[in-house]
C-alpha positions, 0 to 999 in steps of 0.5 A, a space after each residue: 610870900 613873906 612881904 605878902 603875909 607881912 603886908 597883910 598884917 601891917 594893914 591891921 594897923 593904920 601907920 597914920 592914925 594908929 588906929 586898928 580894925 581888930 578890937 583893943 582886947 586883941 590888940 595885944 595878941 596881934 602885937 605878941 604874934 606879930 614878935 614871934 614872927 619877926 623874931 621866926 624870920 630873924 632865925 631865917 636869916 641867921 642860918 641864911 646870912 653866912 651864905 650871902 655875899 657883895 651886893 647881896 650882903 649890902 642889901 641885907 645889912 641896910 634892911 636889918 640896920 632899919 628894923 633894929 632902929 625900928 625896933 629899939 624904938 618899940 622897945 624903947 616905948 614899952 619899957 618906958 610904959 612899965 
């Protein structure tokens, strides 16, 4: 359900041209909803992260190792738009 919801947002937003189907002044609010969320599902796997183990942890790890990358470079350009 999780990927199936992200895949409907990230189509908000075309990876190639960046361009958008929701108008410029809602950009902003899907931007903001769209970090709430991440930071939602960081929650979930913090509570869930003590539990996992071997193969699993792995996994889990390399995905999260890719997300913060991701996201430092988000960071990254929004501080350097101030």
């Amino acid at each position: 359900m999780t990927i199936k919801l992200a895949g409907q947002v990230s189509g908000l937003v075309s990876p190639l041209t960046g361009e958008a189907p929701v108008p410029d002044e809602r950009l902003h609010e899907v931007a903001y909803v769209t970090s709430r969320g991440v930071r939602t599902l960081s929650n979930v796997l913090v509570t869930l992260s003590g539990r996992l183990t071997g193969e699993h942890s792995e996994a889990l790890k390399s995905n999260i190792r890719d997300t913060v990358d991701e996201l430092d470079r988000v960071l990254a350009e929004l501080e350097g738009a101030k």
